[in-house]
TIKEVO-755568 format. One record per residue (C-alpha): residue number from 1; residue in one letter; x, y, z. Coordinates in steps of 0.1 Angstrom, whole numbers. Example, Ala and Ser with C-alpha at 12.3 -4.5 7.8 and 13.67 -1.06 7.14 Angstrom:
# TIKEVO-755568
    n  res      x      y      z
    1    a    123    -45     78
    2    s    137    -11     71
This chain:
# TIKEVO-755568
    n  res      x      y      z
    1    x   2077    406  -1878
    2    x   2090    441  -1871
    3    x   2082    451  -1902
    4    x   2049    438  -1896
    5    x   2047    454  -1866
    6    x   2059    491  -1882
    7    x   2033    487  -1909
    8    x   2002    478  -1882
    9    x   2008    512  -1864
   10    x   2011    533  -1899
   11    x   1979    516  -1906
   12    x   1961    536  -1879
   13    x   1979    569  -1875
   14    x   1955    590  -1852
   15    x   1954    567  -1831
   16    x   1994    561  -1829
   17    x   1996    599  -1829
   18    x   1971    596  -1793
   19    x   1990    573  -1781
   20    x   2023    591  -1784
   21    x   2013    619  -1774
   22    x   1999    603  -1742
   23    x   2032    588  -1735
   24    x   2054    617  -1746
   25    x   2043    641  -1724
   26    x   2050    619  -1692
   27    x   2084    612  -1706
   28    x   2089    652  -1712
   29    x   2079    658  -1676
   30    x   2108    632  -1663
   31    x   2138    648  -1684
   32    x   2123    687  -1671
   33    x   2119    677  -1638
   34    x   2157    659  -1636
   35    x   2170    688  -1659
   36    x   2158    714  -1634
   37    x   2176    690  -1604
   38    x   2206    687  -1619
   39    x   2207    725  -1630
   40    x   2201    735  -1593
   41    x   2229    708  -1583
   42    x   2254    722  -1607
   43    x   2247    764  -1599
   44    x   2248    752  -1557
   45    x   2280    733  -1565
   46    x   2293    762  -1586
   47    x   2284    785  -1557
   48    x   2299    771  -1530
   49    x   2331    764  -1547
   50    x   2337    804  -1545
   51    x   2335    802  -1511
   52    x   2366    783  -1496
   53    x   2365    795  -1457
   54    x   2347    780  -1429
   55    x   2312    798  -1417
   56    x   2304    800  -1378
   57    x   2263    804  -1370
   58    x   2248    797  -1344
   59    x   2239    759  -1336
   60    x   2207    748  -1360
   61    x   2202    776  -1378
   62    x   2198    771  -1419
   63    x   2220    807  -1433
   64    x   2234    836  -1417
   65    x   2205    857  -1421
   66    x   2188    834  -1398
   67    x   2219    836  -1371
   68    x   2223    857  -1345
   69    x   2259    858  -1322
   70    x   2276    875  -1294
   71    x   2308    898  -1305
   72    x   2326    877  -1275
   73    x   2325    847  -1298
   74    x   2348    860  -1321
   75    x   2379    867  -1295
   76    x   2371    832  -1286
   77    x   2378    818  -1320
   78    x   2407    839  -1327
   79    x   2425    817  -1300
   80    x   2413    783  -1315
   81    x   2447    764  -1331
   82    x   2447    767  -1364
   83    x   2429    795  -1374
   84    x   2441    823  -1395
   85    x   2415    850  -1401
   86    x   2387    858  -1380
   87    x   2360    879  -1403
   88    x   2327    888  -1381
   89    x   2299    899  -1403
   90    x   2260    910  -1401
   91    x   2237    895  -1423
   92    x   2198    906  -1428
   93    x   2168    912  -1456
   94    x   2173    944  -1469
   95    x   2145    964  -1459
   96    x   2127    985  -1490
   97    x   2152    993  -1514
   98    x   2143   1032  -1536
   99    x   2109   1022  -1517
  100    x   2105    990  -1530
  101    x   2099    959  -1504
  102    x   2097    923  -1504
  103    x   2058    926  -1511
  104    x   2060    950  -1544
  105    x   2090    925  -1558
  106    x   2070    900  -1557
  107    x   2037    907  -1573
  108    x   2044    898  -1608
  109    x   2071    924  -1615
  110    x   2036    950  -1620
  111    x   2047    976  -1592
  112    x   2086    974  -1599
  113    x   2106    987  -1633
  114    x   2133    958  -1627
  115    x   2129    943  -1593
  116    x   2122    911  -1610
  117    x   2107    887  -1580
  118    x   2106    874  -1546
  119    x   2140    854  -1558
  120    x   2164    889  -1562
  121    x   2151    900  -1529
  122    x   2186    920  -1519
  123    x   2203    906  -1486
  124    x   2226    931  -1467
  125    x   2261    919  -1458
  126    x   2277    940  -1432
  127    x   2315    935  -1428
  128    x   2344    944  -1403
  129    x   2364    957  -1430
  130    x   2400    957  -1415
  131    x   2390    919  -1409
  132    x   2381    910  -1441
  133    x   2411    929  -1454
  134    x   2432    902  -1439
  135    x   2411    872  -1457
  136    x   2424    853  -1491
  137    x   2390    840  -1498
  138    x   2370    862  -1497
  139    x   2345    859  -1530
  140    x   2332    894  -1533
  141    x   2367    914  -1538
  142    x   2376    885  -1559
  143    x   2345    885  -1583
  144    x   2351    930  -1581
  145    x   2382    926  -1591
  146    x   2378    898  -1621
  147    x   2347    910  -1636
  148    x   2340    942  -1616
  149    x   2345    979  -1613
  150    x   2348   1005  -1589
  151    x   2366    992  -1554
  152    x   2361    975  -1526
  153    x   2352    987  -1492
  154    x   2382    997  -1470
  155    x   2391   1018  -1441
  156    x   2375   1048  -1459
  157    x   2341   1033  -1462
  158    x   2344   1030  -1422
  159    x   2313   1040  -1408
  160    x   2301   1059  -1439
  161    x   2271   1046  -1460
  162    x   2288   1028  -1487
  163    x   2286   1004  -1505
  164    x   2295    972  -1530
  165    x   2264    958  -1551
  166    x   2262    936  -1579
  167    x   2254    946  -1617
  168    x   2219    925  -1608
  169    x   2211    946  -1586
  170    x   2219    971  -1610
  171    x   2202    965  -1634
  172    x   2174    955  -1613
  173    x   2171    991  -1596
  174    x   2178   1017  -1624
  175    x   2185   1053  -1620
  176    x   2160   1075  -1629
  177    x   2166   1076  -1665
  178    x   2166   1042  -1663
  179    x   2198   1030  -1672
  180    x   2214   1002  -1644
  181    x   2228   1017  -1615
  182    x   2270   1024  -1614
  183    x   2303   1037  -1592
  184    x   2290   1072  -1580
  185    x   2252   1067  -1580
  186    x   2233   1068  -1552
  187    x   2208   1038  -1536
  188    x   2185   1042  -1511
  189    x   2181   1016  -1483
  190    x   2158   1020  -1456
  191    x   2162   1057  -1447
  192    x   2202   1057  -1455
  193    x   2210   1071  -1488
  194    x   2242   1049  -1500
  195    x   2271   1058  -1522
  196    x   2278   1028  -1546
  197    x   2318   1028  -1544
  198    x   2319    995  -1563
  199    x   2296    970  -1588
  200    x   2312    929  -1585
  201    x   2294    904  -1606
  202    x   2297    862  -1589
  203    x   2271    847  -1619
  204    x   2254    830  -1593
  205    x   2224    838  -1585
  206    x   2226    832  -1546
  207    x   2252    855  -1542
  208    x   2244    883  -1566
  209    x   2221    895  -1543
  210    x   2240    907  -1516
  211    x   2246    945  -1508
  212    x   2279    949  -1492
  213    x   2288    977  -1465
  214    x   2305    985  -1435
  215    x   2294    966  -1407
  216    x   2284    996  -1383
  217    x   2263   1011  -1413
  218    x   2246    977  -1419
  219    x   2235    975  -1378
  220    x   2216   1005  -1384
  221    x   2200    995  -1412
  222    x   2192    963  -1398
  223    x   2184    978  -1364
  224    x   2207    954  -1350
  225    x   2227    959  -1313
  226    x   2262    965  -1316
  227    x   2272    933  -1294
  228    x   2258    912  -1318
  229    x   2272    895  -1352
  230    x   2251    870  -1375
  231    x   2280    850  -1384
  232    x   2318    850  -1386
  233    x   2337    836  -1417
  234    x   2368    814  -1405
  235    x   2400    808  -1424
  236    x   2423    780  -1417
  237    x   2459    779  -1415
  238    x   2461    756  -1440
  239    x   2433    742  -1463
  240    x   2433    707  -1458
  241    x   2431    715  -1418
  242    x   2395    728  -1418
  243    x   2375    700  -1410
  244    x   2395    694  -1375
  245    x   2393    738  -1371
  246    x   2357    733  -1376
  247    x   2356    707  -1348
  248    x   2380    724  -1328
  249    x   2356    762  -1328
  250    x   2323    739  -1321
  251    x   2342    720  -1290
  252    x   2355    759  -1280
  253    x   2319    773  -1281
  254    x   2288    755  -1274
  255    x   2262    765  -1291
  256    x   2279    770  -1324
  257    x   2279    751  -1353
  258    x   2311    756  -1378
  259    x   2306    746  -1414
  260    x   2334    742  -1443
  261    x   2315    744  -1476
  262    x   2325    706  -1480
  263    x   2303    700  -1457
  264    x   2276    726  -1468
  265    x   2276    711  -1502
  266    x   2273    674  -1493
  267    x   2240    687  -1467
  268    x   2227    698  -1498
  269    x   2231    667  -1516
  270    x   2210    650  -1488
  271    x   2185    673  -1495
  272    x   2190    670  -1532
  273    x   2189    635  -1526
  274    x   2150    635  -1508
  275    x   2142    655  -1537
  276    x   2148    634  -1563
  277    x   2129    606  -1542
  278    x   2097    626  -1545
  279    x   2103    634  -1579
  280    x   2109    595  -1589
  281    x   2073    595  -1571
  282    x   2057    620  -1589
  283    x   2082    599  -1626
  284    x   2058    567  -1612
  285    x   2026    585  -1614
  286    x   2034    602  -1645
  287    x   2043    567  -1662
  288    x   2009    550  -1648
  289    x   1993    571  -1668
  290    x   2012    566  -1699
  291    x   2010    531  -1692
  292    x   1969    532  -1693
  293    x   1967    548  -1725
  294    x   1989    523  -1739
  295    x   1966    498  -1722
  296    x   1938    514  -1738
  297    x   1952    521  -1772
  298    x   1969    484  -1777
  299    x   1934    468  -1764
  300    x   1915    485  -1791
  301    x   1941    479  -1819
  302    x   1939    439  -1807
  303    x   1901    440  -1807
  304    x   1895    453  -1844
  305    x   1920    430  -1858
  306    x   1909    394  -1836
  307    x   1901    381  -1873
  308    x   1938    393  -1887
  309    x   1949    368  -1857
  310    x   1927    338  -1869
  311    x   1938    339  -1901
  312    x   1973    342  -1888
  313    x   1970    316  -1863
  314    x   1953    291  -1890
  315    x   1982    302  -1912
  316    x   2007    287  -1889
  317    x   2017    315  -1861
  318    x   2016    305  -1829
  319    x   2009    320  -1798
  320    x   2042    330  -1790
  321    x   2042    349  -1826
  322    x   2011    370  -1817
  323    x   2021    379  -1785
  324    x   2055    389  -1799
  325    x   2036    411  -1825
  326    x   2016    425  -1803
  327    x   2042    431  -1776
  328    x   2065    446  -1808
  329    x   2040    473  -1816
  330    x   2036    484  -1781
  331    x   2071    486  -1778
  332    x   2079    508  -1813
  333    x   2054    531  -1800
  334    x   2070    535  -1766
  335    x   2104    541  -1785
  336    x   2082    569  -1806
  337    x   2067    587  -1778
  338    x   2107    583  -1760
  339    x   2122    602  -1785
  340    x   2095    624  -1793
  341    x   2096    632  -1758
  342    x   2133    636  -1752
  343    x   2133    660  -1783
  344    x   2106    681  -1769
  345    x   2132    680  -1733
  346    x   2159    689  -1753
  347    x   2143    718  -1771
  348    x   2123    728  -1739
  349    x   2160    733  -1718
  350    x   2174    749  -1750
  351    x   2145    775  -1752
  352    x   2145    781  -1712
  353    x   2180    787  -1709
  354    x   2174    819  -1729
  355    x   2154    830  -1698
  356    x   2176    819  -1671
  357    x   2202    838  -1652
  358    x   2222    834  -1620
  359    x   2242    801  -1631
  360    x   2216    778  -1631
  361    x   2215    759  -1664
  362    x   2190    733  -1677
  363    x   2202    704  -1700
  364    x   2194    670  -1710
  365    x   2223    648  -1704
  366    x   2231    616  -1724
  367    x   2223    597  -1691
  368    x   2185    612  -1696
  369    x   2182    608  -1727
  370    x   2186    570  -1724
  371    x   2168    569  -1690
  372    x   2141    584  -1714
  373    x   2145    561  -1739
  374    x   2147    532  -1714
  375    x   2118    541  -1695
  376    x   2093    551  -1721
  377    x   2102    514  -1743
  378    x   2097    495  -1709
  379    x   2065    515  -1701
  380    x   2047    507  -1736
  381    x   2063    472  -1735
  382    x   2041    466  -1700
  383    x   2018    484  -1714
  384    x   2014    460  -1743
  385    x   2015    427  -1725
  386    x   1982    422  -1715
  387    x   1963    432  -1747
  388    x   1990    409  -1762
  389    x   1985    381  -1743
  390    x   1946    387  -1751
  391    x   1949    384  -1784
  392    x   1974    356  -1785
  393    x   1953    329  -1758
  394    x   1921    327  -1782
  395    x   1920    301  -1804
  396    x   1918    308  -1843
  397    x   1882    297  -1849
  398    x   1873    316  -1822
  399    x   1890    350  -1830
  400    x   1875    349  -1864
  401    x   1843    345  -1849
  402    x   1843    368  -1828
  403    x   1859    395  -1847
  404    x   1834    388  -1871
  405    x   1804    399  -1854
């Protein structure tokens, strides 16, 4: 019977083509849109594993450059049990960088050379360096040091306009002979013309954008007051103690809220997780369709061949054996358009990942590929039963005459 099956959808091969392609392309669009969920999952989780300290904002606001706190906070948290190193910093939007600002980023790359998008939109990180000197965590020295040049910022760089970018940034605002900025160049920022003293590179694209500097020069950019910080980064005495030092700085100072990036990461996943209930909603939709055209395609193979069933049926098969057929082709064409689609994922995350930057990776995982597999066989199997049970509850007389006429 599978055989027979194989040979009916051969038979009529613009119409299986239809069909698959009707099917594939729903299929395609699950794997891309889980690809791109677990891509953004992975580069988050790869993020916040650089970052090991504890960040203070204040209460209900989503990131530093949303936060805004009083200096006396900080003396405050130096005195909570447990804590190590207290690191205020200033966080903002950079205002137009070499004249470029949010707006000109954003419209299609057209009025920039390498600004790329609204998405490399430089943030300014203003820090009290002999703080920060004290810290073992801290991610930007780190990733200067590993895969950087130049040096960081220290008690030189003390009220003086310099600063620690990225090679994104860069590259993204070249000199004028249009090679990526480096150590010694120049980069204007508001009306301050900065020295770059050092270039770090993370790989992520979250924090690649950050422009760091001495937290007196970054108030004046920001045209912030001097009493106030946006956040202040917190290390424990000991790792494993952060989740009762984070409880201990929130019960010190209401009004605060203290976050370990355990904590960050698994708020994501919430999120994360509401995503992926919408996108399951948009999967369902996507799948009714295919599921139609199946419909469709299956009930017009079944009609043109109601006289191949009488004969068949007077020859013996019983109901059972054309529903089986029928069912059988529906499902060998939702196994088609499965792994047509899941080759078309495969090739699509392949192709964009030559595009992509910033740690954030597509991929088809083996757990898509058979939830692609699984879902597009079940979704031409359903899609089959009903112009299978149509062809299989008329008698044989009657399907030869009416496939007859």
């Amino acid at each position: 019977m599978g055989v027979f099956a194989w040979r009916n959808l051969l038979t009529r091969p613009m119409r299986t083509l239809l069909a698959l392609i009707g099917l594939s392309i729903p299929i395609l669009g699950v794997l891309g849109l889980f690809s791109l969920s677990d891509g953004l999952r992975n580069m988050v989780g790869d993020t916040l594993s650089q970052i090991e300290g504890v960040i203070v904002l204040r209460e209900n606001t989503p990131s530093p450059v949303a936060s805004t706190l009083s200096t006396s906070v900080v003396d405050k948290i130096r005195k909570v049990p447990g804590v190590r190193a207290v690191a205020p910093e200033v966080w903002g939007i950079a205002p137009n960088v070499e004249g470029q600002g949010m707006l000109m980023r954003s419209v299609g790359g057209l009025m920039t050379k390498g600004a790329g998008s609204i998405w490399d939109q430089p943030v300014i990180s203003g820090q009290d360096i002999p703080s920060h000197k004290g810290l073992k965590s801290a991610v930007f020295p780190r990733a200067l040091k590993e895969r950087g040049e130049g040096r960081f910022l220290d008690e030189r760089d003390l009220g003086r306009p310099n600063i620690v970018i990225s090679r994104k940034i860069a590259r993204n605002f070249p000199n004028a002979e249009g090679s990526p900025r480096k150590v010694g160049d120049h980069l204007r920022i508001g009306d301050e013309d900065c020295e770059i003293v050092g270039l770090y590179e993370t790989g992520s694209m979250l924090l690649d954008v950050v422009i760091v500097m001495d937290v007196e020069t970054a108030r004046k950019i920001l045209k912030m007051p001097k009493e106030t910080v946006s956040s202040i980064y917190v290390e424990a005495e000991t790792p494993p103690g952060y989740q009762a030092v984070c409880a201990a700085i929130e019960a010190s100072e209401p009004g605060v809220s203290a976050r370990s990036m355990n904590e960050v990461q698994a708020n994501f996943g919430m999120l994360m997780g509401q995503v992926d209930k919408v996108l399951m909603l948009v999967v369902s939709l996507a799948l009714l369709v295919g599921i139609v055209g199946i419909v469709n395609t299956m009930l017009m193979s079944t009609t043109e061949r109601f006289v191949e069933f009488g004969v068949l049926r007077t020859n013996g098969w019983s109901q059972g054996n054309v529903l089986g057929l029928v069912t059988l082709e529906s499902a060998y064409l939702g196994l088609l358009a499965g792994v047509v689609g899941c080759l078309l994922a495969w090739i699509g995350t392949v192709v964009a990942n030559q595009f992509l930057g910033g740690g954030l990776r597509l991929g088809v995982s083996p757990f898509s590929l058979v939830l692609g597999l699984g879902l597009s066989v079940a979704t031409g199997v359903l899609g089959g039963l009903y112009p299978a049970w149509r062809a299989a509850r008329m008698a044989p007389m009657e399907a030869i005459r009416v496939g007859s006429h």
